[in-house]
C-alpha positions in Angstrom: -10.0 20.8 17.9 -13.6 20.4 19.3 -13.8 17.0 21.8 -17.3 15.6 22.5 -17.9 14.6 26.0 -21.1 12.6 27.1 -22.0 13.8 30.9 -24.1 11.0 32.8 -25.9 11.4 36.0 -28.7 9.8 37.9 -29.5 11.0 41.4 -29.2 14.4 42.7 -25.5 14.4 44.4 -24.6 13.7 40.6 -27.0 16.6 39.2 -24.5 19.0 41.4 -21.5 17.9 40.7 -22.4 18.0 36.8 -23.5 21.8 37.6 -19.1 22.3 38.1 -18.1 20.7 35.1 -20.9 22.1 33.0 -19.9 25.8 34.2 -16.5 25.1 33.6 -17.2 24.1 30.4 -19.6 27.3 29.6 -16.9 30.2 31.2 -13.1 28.4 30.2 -13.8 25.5 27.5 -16.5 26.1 25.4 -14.3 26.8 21.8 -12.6 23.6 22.8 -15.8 21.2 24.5 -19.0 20.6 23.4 -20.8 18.7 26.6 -23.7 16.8 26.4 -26.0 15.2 29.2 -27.8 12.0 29.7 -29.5 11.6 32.4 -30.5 7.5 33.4 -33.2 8.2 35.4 -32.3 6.4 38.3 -34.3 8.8 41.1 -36.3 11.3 39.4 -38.8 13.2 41.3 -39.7 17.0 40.2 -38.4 17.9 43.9 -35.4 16.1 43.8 -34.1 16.7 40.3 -35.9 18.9 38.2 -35.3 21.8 41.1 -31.7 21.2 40.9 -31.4 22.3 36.9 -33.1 25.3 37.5 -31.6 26.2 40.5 -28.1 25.5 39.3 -28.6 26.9 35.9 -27.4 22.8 34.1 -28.5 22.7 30.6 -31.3 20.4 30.5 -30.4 17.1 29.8 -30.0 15.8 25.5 -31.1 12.5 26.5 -33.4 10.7 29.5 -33.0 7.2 29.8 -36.0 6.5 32.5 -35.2 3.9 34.2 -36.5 4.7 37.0 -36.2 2.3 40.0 -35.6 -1.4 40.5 -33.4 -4.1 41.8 -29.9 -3.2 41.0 -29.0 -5.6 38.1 -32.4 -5.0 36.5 -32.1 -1.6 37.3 -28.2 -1.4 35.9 -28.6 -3.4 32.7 -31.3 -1.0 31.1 -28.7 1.6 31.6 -26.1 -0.3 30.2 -28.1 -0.8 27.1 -29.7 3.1 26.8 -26.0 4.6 27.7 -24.1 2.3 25.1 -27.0 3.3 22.1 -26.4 7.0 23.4 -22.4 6.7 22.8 -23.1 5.2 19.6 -25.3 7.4 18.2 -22.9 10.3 18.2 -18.9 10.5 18.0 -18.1 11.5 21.7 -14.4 11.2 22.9 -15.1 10.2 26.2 -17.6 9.6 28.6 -17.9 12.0 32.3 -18.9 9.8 35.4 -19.3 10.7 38.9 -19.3 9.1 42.4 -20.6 5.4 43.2 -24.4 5.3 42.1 -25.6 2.7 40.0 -25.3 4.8 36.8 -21.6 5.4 37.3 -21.1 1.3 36.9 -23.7 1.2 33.9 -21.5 3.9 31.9 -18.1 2.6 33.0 -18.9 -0.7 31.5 -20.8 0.4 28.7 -18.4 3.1 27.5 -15.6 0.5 28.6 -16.5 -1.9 26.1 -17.1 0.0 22.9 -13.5 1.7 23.9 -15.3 5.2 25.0 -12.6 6.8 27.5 -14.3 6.8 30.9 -12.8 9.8 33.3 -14.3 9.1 36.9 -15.0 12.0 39.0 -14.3 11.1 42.6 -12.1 8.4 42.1 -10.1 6.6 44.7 -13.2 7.1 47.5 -13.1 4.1 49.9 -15.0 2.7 52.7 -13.8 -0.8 52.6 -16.9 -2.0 53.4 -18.0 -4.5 50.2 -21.5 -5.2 51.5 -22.1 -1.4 50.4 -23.1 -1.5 46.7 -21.7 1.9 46.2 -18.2 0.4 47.2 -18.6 -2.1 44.3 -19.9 0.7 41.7 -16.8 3.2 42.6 -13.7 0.0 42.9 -15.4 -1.1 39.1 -15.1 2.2 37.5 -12.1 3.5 39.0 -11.1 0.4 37.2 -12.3 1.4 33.3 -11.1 4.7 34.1 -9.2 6.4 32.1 -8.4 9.1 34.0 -9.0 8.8 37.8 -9.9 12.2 39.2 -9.2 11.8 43.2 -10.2 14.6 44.7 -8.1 14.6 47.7 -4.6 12.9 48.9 -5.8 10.4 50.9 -8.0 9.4 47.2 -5.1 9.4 45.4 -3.0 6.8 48.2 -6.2 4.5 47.9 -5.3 4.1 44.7 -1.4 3.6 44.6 -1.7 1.1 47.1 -4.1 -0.7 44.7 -1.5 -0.3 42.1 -3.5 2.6 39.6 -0.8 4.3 39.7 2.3 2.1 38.3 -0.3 -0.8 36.3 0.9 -2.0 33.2 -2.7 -1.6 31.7 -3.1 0.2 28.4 -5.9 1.2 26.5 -7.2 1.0 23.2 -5.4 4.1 22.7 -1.8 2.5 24.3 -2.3 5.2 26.9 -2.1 4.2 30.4 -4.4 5.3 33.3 -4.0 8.7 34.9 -4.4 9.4 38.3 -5.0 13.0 39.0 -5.1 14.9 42.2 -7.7 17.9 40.8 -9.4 19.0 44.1 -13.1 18.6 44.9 -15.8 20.0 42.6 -18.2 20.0 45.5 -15.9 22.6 46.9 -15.9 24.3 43.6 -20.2 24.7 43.9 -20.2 25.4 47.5 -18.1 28.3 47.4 -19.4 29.4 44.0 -23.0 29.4 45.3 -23.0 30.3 49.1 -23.6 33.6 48.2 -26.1 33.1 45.8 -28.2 31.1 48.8 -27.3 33.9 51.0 -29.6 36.2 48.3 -32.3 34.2 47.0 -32.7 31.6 49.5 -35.5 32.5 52.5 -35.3 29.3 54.6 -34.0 30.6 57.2 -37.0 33.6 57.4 -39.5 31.3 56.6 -38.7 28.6 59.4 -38.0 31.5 61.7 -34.3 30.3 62.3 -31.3 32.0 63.7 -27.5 31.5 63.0 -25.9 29.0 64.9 -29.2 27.8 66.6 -30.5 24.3 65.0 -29.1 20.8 64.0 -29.0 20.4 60.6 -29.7 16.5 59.7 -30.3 14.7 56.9 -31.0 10.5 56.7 -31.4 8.8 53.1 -29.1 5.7 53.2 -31.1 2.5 53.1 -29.8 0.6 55.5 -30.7 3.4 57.8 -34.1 4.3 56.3 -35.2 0.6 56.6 -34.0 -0.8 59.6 -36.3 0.5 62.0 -34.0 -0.2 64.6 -31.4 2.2 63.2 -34.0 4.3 62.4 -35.4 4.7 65.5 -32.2 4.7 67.5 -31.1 7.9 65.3 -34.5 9.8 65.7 -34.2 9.4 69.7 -30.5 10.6 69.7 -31.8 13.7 67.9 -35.1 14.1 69.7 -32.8 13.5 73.2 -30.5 16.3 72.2 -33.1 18.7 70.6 -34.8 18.6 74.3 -31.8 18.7 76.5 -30.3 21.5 74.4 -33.3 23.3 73.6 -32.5 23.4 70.3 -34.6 22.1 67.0 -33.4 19.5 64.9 -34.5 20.7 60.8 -34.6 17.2 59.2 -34.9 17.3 55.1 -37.3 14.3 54.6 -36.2 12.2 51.8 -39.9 10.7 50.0 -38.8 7.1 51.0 -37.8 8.1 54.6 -41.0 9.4 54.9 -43.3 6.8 53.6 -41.4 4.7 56.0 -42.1 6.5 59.0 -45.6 7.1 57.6 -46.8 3.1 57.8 -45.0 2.5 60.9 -47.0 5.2 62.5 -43.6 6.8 63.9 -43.9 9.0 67.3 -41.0 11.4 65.9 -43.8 12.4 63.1 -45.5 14.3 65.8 -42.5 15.4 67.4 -41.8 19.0 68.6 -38.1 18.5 68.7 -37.1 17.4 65.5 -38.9 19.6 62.3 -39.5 17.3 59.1 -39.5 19.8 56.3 -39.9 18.8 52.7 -36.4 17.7 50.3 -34.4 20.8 50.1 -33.3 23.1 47.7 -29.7 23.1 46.4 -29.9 26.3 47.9 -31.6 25.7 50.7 -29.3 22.8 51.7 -26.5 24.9 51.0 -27.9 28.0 53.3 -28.6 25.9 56.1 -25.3 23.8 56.2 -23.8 27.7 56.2 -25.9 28.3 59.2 -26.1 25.3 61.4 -24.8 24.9 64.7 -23.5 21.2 63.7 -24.5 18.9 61.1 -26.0 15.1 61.1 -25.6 12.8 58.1 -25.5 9.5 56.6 -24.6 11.5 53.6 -20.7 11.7 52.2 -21.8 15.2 50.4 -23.1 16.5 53.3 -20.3 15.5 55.8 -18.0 17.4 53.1 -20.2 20.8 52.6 -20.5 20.8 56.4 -16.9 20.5 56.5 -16.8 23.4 53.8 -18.9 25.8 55.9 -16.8 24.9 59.0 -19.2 23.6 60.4 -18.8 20.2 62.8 -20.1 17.0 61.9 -21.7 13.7 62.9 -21.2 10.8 61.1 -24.4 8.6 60.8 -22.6 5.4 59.8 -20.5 2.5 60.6 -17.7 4.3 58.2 -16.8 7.5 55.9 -15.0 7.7 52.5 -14.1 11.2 53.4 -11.4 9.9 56.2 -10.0 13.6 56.2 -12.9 15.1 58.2 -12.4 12.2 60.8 -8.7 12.0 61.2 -8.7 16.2 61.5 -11.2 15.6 64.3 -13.8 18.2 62.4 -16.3 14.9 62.4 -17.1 11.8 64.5 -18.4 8.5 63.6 -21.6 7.3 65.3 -23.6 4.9 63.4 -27.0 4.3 64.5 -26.3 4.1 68.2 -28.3 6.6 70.3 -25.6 7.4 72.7 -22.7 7.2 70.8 -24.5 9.7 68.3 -25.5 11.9 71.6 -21.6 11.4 73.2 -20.2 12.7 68.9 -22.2 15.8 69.5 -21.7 16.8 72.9 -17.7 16.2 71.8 -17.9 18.3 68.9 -19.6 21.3 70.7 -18.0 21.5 73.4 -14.5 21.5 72.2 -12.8 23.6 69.3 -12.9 22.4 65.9 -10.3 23.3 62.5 -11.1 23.0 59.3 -7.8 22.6 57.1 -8.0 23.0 53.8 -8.2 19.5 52.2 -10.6 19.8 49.4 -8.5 21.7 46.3 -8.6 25.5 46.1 -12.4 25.7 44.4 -10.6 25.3 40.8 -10.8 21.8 40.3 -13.4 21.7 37.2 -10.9 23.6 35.5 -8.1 21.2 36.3 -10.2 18.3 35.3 -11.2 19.5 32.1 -7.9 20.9 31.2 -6.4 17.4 32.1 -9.0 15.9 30.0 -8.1 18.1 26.7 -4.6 17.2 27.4 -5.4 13.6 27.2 -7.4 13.9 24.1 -5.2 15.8 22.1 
């Protein structure tokens, strides 16, 4: 038996998680799954995406929608329309989503409605904060899932209190929804790849840096990036600390973070403290989460590989899906206020930090994909 799956991604978290699934296919499935990609379009820049196929060694993708960007129901209709012609133009038995983005929703509803199983990767993520569109994207498709892969247990109590786990719901098939603890697959491609970065990677040579001795940051969410208040407020935390500590900040500039501090004429361009370096590398990411003294993000893949690496972690936002890292005191939420951002790092330095395992034991592609064949057959 030979089961067609139809992969979709859109933005670059998405890209490598795909790279999990697509290995697992490749080493343990591949006389019993035949994968294909689609990739919407939603960011694509050679830096941010391109990179990340060769890097991570994902078969290109079979089909590019283009989307590009847009307001989100313009933006979410064209995939809606390119991902439903896609299913339709081949027999595939289900459809591979990941995470929150806009291209998640677009190929829950339109694998949804022409009865294409939907397995959601990530499932069960909350913030429970509805003004965050990714909120809406994840609560919809956990809903036409199939199959709700949650990759921890605090996932997987999300959604029995929400009732996935004793609905009545069936599908076209008369099956009911799954929900399946599997383990994270980031935690699969961190540990899978950290010593790859260790060999190929140069980062850390060619930004003269040592072990343990920088602030690894990253800033891409919008209402951070375009609030110049926020903005501002977390670029003086960092610059405050870089100086008192004598210690550089490496920020990975996302394009749109830059072009906004480049027509408001930011100061913290011209900083000494805090080091803009171009998007990173999966590799490059990867070697200096390994590396860093303590990590900064608005990012929920970033707090995770930080917490990964052991490596503490400040939370640049009013919340976290990843609840784990906060309630094992391994990260601190901050938001955008400067001293509760400087009071988060002093904490997490200055005290010890464990790192329980939380995240799966680095198998959970194969779990997945087994637990998909099993529901296919």
């Amino acid at each position: 038996m030979s089961i067609k799956l139809l992969t979709v991604i859109g933005a670059r978290p998405q890209i490598i998680k795909a790279a999990a699934i697509s290995r697992a296919v490749r080493n343990v499935f591949h006389q019993q799954i035949e994968e294909k990609i689609l990739h919407t379009g939603q960011h694509y820049d050679a830096n941010m995406s391109q990179v990340f196929f060769d890097e991570l060694g994902i078969p290109a993708p079979h089909f590019n929608l283009g989307v590009g960007s847009g307001r989100h129901g313009e933006q979410t209709a064209k995939m809606i329309a390119g991902i439903e012609q896609t299913l339709l133009s081949e027999p595939f038995d289900g459809i591979i989503l990941y995470g929150d983005t806009n291209s998640t929703l677009a190929g829950a509803v339109a694998a949804s409605k022409i009865h294409v199983p939907v397995f959601h990767i990530e499932a069960g993520l909350r913030s429970f904060n509805m003004a965050m569109p990714e909120e809406v994207n994840r609560i919809v498709c956990d809903q036409l899932a199939s199959i709700c892969f949650a990759p921890t247990q605090t996932a997987v109590d999300n959604l029995c209190r929400e009732g996935f786990a004793t609905s009545p719901a069936t599908f076209k098939n008369n099956k009911h929804r799954r929900v399946c603890n599997c383990g994270d697959v980031m935690y699969d491609n961190s540990i899978y790849f950290a010593s790859l970065a260790r060999e190929r990677c140069t980062i850390l040579n060619s930004l003269g840096l040592q072990p343990n001795g920088y602030i690894l940051a990253t800033i891409h969410r919008d209402n951070n990036t375009d609030s110049p208040t926020r903005l501002n407020a977390i670029l003086s935390a960092l610059s405050t600390i870089a100086e008192h500590d004598n210690i550089p900040v490496i920020l990975p500039l996302h394009p749109r973070t830059r072009k906004i501090l480049e027509s408001a004429n930011s100061p913290f361009l011209q900083s000494a403290s805090i080091r803009f370096i171009p998007p990173a590398t999966f590799f490059e990411i990867n070697l200096l989460e390994q590396n860093a003294r303590i990590v900064m993000t608005d990012s929920g893949g970033v707090q995770k590989e930080a917490f990964f690496f052991e490596k503490p972690c400040v939370i640049l936002r009013p919340e976290t899906e990843w609840v784990e890292i906060v309630n094992h005191g391994a990260g601190i939420i901050a938001d955008a206020d400067q001293q509760r951002i400087i009071d988060a790092y002093r904490q997490l330095v200055d005290h010890p930090v464990s790192f329980p395992h939380l995240f799966g034991d680095a198998h959970a592609s194969e779990k997945i994909l087994q637990t998909i064949v099993d529901y296919l057959s």
